[in-house]
C-alpha positions in Angstrom: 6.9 6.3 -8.8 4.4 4.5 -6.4 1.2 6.1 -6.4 -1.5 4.7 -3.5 -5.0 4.1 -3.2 -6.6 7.5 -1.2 -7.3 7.1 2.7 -4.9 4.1 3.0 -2.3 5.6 5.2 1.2 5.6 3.7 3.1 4.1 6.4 0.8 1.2 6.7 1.2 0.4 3.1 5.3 0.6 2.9 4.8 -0.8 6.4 2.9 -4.2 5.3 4.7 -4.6 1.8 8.3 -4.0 3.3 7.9 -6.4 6.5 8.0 -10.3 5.9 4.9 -10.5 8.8 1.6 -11.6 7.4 -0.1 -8.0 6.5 -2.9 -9.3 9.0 -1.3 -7.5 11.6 -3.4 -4.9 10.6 -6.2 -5.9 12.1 -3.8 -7.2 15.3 -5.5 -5.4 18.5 -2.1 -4.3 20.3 -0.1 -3.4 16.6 -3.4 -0.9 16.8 -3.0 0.1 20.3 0.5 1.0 19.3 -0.3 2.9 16.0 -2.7 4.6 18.2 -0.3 5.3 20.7 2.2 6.8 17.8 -0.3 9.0 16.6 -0.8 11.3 20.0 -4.2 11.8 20.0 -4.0 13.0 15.7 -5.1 9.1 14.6 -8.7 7.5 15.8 -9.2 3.6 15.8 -11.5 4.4 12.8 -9.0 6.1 10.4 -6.7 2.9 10.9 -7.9 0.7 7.4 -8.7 -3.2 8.1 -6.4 -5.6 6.0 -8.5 -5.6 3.0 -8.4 -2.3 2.4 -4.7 -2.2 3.1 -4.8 -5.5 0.6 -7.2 -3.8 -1.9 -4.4 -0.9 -1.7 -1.6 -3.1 -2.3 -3.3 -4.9 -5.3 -4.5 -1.4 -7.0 -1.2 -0.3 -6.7 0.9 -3.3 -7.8 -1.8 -3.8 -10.7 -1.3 0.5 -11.5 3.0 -0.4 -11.7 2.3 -3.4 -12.9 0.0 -2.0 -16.4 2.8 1.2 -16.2 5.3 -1.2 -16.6 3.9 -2.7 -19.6 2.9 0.8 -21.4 6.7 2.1 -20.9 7.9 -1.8 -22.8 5.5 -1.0 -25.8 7.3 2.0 -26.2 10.7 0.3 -26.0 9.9 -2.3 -28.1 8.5 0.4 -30.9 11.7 2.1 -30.7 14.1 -1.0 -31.2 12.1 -2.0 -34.4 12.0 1.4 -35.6 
């Protein structure tokens, strides 16, 4: 399960990680325009996160899988010696 840094939108994250672009997009004045535009008057220029905190997001949450991952192999590895 993918857990995310608070006040980094969702769709911004999966957005940036699942695209091959450059995650500086983000901070592209028209890719805002547009998220701006999607958002019908419920998003303001200043809820949009800059790339580093879209990147800080990205490496909290890699680094959260990433230390999950290596709690749930201890436990494998105690069980095949057992």
């Amino acid at each position: 399960m993918m857990r995310f840094v608070p006040n980094c939108p969702l769709f911004l994250l999966i957005f940036t990680y699942k695209i091959v672009q450059s995650i500086n997009i983000v901070d592209n004045p028209e890719f805002r325009e547009l998220l701006l535009y999607f958002g019908q008057g419920r998003v303001t220029n200043s809820e949009i996160p800059a790339r580093t905190c879209l990147t800080g997001s990205i490496i909290k949450t890699w680094k959260d899988e990433r230390d999950q991952f290596h709690q749930e192999m201890k436990v494998c590895w105690t069980c095949l010696l057992c």
